[in-house]
C-alpha positions as CSV (number, residue, x, y, z in Angstrom):
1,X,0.0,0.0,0.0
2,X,1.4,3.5,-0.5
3,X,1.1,6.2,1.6
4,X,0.0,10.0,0.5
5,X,2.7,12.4,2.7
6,X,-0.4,13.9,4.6
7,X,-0.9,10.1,5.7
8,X,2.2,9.3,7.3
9,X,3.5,12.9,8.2
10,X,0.1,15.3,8.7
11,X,1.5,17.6,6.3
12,X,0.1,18.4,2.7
13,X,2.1,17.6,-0.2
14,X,2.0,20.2,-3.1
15,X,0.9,17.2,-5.3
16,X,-2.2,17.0,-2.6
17,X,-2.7,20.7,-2.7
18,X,-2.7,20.8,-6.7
19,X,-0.2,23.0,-6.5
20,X,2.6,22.3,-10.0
21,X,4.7,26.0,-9.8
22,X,4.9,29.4,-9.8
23,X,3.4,31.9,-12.8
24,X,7.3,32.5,-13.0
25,X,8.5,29.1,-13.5
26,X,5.2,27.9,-15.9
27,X,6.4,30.8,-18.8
28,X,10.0,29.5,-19.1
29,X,10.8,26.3,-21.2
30,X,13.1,23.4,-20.3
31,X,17.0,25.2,-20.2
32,X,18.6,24.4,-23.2
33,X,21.4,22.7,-21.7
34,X,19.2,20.9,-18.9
35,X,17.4,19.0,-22.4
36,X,20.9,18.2,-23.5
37,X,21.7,16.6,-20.3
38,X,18.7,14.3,-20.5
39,X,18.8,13.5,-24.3
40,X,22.6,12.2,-23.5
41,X,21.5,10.1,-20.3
42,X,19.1,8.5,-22.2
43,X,21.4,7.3,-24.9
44,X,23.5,6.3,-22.1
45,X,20.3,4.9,-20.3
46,X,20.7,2.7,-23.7
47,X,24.1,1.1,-23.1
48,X,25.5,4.0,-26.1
49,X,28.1,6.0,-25.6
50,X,27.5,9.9,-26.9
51,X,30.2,12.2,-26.6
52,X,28.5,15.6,-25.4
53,X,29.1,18.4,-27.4
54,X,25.8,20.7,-26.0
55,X,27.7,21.7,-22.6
56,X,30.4,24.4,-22.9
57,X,31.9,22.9,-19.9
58,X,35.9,22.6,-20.6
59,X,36.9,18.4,-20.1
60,X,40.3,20.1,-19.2
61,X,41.0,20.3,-15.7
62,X,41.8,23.3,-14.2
63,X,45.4,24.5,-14.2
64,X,47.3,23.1,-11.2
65,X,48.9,26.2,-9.9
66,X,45.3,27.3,-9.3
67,X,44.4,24.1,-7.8
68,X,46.6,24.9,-5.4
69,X,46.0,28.3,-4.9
70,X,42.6,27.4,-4.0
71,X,43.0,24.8,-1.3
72,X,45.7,26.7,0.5
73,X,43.0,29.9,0.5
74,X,41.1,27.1,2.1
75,X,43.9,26.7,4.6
76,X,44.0,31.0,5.2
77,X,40.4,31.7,5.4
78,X,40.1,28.8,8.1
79,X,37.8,31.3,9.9
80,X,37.5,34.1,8.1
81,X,33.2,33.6,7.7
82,X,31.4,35.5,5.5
83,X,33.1,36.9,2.1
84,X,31.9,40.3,1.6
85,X,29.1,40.6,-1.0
86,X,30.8,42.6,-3.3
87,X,33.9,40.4,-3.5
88,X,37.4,40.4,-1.5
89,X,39.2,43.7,-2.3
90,X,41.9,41.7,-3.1
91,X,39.9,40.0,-5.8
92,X,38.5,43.4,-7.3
93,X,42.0,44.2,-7.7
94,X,43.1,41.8,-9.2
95,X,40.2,42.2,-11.8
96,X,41.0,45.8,-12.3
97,X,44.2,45.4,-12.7
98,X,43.9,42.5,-15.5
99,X,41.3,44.6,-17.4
100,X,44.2,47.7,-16.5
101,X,46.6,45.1,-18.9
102,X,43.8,43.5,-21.1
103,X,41.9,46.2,-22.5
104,X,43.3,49.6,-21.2
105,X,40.8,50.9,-19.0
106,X,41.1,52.0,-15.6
107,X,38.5,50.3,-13.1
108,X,38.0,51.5,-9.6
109,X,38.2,48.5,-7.7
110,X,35.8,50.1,-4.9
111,X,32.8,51.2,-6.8
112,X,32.9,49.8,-10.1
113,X,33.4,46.3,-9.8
114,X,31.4,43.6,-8.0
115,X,31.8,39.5,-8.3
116,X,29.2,37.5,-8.8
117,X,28.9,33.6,-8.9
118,X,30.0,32.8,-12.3
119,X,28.4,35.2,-14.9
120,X,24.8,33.2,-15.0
121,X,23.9,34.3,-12.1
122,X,24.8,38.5,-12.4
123,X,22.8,38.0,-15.9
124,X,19.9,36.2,-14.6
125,X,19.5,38.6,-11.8
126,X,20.1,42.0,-12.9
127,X,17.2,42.9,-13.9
128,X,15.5,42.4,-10.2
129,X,18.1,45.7,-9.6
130,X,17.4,47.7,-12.7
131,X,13.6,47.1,-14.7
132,X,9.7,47.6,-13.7
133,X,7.8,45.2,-14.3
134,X,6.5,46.0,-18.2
135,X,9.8,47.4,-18.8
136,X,11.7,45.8,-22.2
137,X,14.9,44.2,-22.4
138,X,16.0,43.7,-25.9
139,X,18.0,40.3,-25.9
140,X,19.9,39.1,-28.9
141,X,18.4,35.7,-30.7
142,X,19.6,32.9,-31.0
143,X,21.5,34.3,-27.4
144,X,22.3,33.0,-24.0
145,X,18.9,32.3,-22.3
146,X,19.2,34.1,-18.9
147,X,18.9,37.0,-21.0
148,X,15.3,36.2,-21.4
149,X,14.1,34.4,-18.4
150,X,15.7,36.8,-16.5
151,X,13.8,39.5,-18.0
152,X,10.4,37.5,-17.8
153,X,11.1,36.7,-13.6
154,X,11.9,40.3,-13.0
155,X,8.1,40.6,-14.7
156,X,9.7,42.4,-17.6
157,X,9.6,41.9,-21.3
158,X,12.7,39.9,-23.7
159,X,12.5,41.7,-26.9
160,X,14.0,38.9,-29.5
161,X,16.7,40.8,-31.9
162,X,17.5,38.2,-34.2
163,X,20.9,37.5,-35.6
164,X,22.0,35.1,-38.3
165,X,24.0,35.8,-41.2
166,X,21.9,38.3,-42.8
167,X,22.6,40.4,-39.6
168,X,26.4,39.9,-39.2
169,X,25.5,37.9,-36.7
170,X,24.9,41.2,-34.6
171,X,21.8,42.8,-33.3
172,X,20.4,44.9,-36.2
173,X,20.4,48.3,-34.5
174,X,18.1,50.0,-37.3
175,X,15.6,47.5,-37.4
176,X,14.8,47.5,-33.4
177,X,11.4,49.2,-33.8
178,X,11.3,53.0,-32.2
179,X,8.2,51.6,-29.6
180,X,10.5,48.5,-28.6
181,X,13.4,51.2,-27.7
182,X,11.2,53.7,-26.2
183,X,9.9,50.9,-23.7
184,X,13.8,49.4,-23.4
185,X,15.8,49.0,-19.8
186,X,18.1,47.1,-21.1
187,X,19.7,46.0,-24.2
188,X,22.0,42.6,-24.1
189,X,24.9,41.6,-26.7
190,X,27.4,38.8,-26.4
191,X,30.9,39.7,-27.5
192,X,32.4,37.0,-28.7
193,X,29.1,35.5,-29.4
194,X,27.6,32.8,-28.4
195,X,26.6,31.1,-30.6
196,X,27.8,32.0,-33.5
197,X,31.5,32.7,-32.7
198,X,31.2,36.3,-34.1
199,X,33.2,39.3,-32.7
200,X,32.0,42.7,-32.0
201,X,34.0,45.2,-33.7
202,X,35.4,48.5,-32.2
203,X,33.4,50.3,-34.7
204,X,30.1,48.1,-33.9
205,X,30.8,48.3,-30.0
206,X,30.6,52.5,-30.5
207,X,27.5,52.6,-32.6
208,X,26.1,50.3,-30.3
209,X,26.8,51.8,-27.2
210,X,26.0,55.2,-28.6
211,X,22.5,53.8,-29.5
212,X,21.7,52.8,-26.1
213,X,23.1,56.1,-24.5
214,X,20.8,57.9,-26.4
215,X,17.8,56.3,-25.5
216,X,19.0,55.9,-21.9
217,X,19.3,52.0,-22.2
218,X,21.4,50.5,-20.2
219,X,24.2,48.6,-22.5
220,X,25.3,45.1,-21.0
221,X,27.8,43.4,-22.7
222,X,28.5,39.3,-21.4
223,X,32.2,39.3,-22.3
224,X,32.3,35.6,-21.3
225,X,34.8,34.4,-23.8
226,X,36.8,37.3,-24.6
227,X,39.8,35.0,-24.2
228,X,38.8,32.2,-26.3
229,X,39.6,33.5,-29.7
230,X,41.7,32.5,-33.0
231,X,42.8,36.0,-34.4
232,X,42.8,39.4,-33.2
233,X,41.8,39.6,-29.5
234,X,38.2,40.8,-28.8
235,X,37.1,44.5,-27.6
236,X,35.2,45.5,-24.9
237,X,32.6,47.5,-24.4
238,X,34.1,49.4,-21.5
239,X,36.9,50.8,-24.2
240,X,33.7,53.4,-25.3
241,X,33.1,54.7,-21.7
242,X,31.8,53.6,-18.8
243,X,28.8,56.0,-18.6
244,X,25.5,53.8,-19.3
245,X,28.1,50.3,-19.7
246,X,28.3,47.2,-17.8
247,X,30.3,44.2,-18.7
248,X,29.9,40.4,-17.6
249,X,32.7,38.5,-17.5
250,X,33.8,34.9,-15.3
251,X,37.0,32.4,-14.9
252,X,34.9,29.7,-16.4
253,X,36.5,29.7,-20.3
254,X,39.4,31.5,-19.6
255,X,40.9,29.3,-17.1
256,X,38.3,26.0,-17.3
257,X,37.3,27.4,-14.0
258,X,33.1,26.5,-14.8
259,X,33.2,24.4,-11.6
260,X,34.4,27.6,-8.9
261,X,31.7,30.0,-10.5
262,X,33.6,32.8,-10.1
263,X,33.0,36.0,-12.4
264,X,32.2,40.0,-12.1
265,X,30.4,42.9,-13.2
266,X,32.0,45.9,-13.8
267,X,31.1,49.3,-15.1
268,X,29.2,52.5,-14.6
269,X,29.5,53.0,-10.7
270,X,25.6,54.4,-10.6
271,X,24.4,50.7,-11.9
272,X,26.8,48.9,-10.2
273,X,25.3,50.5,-6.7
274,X,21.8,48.6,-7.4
275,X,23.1,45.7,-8.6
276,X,25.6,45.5,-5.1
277,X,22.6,46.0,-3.1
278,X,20.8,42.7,-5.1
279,X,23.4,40.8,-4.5
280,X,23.6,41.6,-0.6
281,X,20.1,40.4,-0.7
282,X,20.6,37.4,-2.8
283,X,23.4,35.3,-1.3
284,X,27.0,36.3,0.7
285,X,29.5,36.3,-1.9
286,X,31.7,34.4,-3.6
287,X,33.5,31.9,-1.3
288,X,36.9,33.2,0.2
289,X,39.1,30.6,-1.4
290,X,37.2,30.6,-4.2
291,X,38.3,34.6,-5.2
292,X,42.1,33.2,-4.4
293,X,42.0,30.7,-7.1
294,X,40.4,33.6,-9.3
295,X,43.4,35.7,-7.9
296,X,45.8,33.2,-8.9
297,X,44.6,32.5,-12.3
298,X,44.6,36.7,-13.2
299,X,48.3,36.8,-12.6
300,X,49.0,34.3,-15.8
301,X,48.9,34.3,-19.6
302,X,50.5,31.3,-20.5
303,X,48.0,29.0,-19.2
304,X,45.3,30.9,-21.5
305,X,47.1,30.6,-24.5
306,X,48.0,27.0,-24.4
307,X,43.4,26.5,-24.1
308,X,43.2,28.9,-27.2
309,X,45.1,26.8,-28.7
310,X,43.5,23.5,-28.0
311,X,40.7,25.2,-29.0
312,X,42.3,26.3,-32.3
313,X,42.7,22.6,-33.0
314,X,39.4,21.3,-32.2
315,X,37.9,24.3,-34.7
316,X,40.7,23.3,-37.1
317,X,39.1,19.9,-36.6
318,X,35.0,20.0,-36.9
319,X,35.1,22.7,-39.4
320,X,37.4,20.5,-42.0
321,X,35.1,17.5,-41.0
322,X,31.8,19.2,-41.7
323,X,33.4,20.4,-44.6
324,X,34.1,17.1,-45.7
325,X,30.8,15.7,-44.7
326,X,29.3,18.2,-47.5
327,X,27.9,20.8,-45.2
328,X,28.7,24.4,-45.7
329,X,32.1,26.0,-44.6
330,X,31.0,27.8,-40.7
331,X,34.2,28.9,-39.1
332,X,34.2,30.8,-35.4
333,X,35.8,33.8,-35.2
334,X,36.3,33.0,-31.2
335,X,34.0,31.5,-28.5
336,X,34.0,27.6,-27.4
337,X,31.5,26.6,-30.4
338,X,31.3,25.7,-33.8
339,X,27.5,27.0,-35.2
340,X,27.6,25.0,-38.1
341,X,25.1,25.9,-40.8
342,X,22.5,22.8,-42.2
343,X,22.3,22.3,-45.9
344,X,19.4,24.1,-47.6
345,X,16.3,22.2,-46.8
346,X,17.3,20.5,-43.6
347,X,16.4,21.6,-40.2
348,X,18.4,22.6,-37.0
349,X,16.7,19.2,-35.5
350,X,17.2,17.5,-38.4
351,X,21.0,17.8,-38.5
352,X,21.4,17.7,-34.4
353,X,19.6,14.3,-35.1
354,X,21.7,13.3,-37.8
355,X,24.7,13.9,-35.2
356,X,23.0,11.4,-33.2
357,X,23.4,8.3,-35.3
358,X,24.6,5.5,-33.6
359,X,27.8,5.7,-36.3
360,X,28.4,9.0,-35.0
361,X,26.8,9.7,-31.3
362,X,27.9,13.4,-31.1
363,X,25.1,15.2,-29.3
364,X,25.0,19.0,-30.3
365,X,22.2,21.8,-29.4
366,X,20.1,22.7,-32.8
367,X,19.5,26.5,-33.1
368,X,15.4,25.5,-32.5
369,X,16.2,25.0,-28.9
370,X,17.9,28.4,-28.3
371,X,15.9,30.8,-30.5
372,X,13.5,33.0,-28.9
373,X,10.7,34.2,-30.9
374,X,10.9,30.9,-34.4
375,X,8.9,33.9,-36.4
376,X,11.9,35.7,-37.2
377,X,13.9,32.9,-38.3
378,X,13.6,30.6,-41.9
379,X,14.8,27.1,-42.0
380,X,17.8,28.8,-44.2
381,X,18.9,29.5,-41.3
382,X,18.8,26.8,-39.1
383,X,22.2,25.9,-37.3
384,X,23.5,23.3,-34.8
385,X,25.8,24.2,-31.8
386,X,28.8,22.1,-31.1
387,X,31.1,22.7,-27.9
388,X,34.6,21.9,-28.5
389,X,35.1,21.3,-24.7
390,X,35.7,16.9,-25.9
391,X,39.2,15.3,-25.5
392,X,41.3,15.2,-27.8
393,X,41.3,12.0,-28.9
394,X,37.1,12.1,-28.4
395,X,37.4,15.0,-31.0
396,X,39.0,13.1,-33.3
397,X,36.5,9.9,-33.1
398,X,34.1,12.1,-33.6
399,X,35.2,14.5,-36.5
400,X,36.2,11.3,-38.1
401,X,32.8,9.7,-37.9
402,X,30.8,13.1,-39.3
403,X,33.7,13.3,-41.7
404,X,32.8,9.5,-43.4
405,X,28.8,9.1,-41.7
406,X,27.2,11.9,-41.2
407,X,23.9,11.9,-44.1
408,X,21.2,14.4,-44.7
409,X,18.0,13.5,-46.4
């Protein structure tokens, strides 16, 4: 016989009380990356073995030195309690002073950066600290999804700007309707992109910033994987001004650090203010020996290049075996991914299943699962996502296998 909870307990399940989520929860879809998860357990569940290429989680470990770093700030901060919201000062330091070297820009490490836990989090939350509910956030499409369900759990409203090649793979400024901008908070872009693997250039990140300033939008740049690219290094935002600019940025790709969620925010000091006084409300910082790994891995190069690199390889790789395979020629400018195009008449599902032969087994993301608003988008251009985060010798199996398997229609 089984038991209701009320039954054996006296208290009322949410099952018993009909009670399936919040108004919040019931808007959002499955995360994209959750859905990748299950598809690849399930193949698993099967006694297959799929490689997963939907995750950008790095296979590589992290770097030793910061390893080490971090367990003896574990050692240091024995009883140290609480970090401060905002980060060590230590830690903001260090960040200002690696931006300082990276990009130029002076950063004042007191009111102008904060840490947040790994750059998901500061993008899914900051629009508790800056919109009204009704208020527009304009959020590029295909485009990381915080962006959106952010927006829709602050009670605001994503505005899809799509981007595919007859964009540049950047938000088309002059087609963002005047009543969209008008109604705008904030306006999101992802420099290098994910997913395309496009870079922002200096004179796009002006025009762009420009644009928001003058219709008091705030301009938020996620920076993510401004040290994963293959040519010239990426720009940032903050290199046009801080006035009106904020920019995301984490340890996650630049030092395979997606396990410490570790990143910051930094920018205009009167945005930065509301967004401190979120976080202070939202959880107590990042963990003490956490910020000294982060320390640690600011204070080296060498490590980085030797990952862009890898990664230089594995793009090498996938884009010569899709090449082979027939499909056409989609190389990244930067980022973690390959956003390889489908031949004309064949779906984003249609390839990301094709990936998924049992010859093959590479499980990808198709473009379907990460666009917002499917009205603004034609199958022409339909793309899959493939993380080159694999082994080495994984990524080899596998671009062999699409090289001499992978079939379409």
């Amino acid at each position: 016989m089984v038991f209701g909870l009320s039954e054996v307990t006296g208290m009322v399940s949410r099952e018993e009380l009909n009670v399936v989520g919040s108004k919040r929860i019931l808007q959002i879809g499955t995360y994209a990356m959750a859905a990748v998860k299950e598809r690849t357990e399930a193949l698993r569940a099967k006694g297959l073995s799929p490689v997963d290429f939907g995750m950008g989680d790095p296979s590589a470990p992290t770097p030793e030195f910061i390893r080490r770093a971090c367990a003896e700030g574990i050692e240091r901060h024995a009883a140290s309690g609480y970090p401060p919201f905002s980060g060590s000062l230590p830690f903001r330091q260090a960040v200002s002073d690696w931006v300082k070297g990276r990009f130029g820009v002076t950063l004042d490490a007191d009111s102008e950066i904060v840490s947040s836990v790994g750059s998901k989090e500061s993008i899914f939350h900051l629009p508790e600290a800056l919109i009204d509910p009704g208020d527009v956030v304009i959020c590029p499409d295909p485009g990381y999804p915080p962006y959106a369900t952010g927006t829709l759990f602050a009670e605001g409203e994503p505005h899809y700007a799509p981007i595919h090649g007859g964009t540049d793979f950047l938000p088309d400024l002059d087609a963002i309707p005047d009543q969209i901008a008008e109604r705008a908070r904030i306006f999101w872009l992802t420099t290098p992109s994910s997913p395309s693997g496009r870079v922002a250039s200096p004179e796009y990140l002006k025009r762009w910033v420009e644009w928001c300033r003058q219709r008091n939008i705030v301009a938020c740049s996620d920076e993510a994987y401004s040290e994963i690219y293959f040519d010239e290094p990426p720009h940032t935002a903050l290199e046009q001004g801080k006035d009106g600019v904020l920019v995301f940025n984490s340890l996650s790709k630049r030092s395979a650090m997606t396990g410490y969620r570790v990143g910051w925010v930094a920018g205009d000091p009167q945005l930065i203010a509301p967004y401190r006084k979120l976080k202070a409300n939202i959880d107590t910082g990042t963990p003490w020996f956490i910020q000294e790994a982060a320390i640690a891995a600011y204070s080296d190069e060498e490590h980085v290049a030797q990952m862009r690199e890898g990664y230089r390889k594995r793009r090498d790789l996938f884009v010569s075996a899709f090449e082979n395979a027939g499909l056409p020629r989609s190389e990244p400018e930067a980022s973690l991914y390959v956003w390889q195009r489908a031949p004309e008449g064949v779906t984003s599902t249609g390839l990301a299943e094709a990936l998924l032969d049992e010859k093959i087994l590479a499980v990808t993301i198709p473009s379907a699962a990460l666009i917002g608003d499917p009205s603004q988008h034609g199958p022409e251009e339909q793309y899959v996502r493939l993380s080159m985060v694999a082994s080495w010798d994984e990524s080899e199996q596998i671009a062999t296998a699409i090289a001499e398997h992978l079939r379409l229609g």
